[in-house]
N, C-alpha and C positions, 0 to 999 in steps of 0.2 A: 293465350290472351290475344283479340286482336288488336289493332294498329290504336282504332279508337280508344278500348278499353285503357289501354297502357297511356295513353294521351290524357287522360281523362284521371286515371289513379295519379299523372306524375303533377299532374296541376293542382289535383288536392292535395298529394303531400308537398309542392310549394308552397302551400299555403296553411300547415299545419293548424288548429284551433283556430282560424278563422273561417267566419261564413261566407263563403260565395253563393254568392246570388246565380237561379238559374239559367239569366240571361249571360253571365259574364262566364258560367262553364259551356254554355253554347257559343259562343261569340271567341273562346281560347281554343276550345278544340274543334270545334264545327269551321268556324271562319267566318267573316260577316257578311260575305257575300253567299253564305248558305243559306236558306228558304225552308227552315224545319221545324219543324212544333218544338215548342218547349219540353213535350213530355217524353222525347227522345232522351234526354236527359236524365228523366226517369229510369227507362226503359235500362239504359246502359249503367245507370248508379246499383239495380236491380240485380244485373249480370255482375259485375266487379263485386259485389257484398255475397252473390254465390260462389266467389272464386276465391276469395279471401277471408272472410270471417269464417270463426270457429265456430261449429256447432258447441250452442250452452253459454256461451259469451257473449257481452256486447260487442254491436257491429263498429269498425271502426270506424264506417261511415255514418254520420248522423244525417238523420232530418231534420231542419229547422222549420215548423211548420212556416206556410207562408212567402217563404222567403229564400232556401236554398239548401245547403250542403256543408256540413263541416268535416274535416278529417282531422280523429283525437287521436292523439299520441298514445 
């Protein structure tokens, strides 16, 4: 797992069953002075639900359309 990824899983499970918005997991792990598409965010939520969820399971990471990310217990 790289630096990001781990950065990225530890902030969704700070935040267990709550939704973070896409900007506010760019702006924790990226930094605000970083200049990156939103859909890095994707890209990296993409990588971490291959590295973690079970095949034949739900993922633990959800998509909230519209609006961002939740991590279910």
């Amino acid at each position: 797992m790289t630096k990001r990824e781990y950065e990225l899983l530890l902030t969704l499970m700070e935040s267990v069953n709550a939704v973070l918005a896409r900007d506010v997991l760019l702006n924790k792990v990226w930094g605000y002075e970083t200049e990156v598409e939103t859909n890095v965010v994707d890209v990296y939520i993409r990588y971490l639900r291959n590295k973690i969820d079970v095949p034949g399971e739900d993922s633990y990471i959800q998509t909230v359309r519209g609006t961002g990310y939740v991590m279910r217990s």
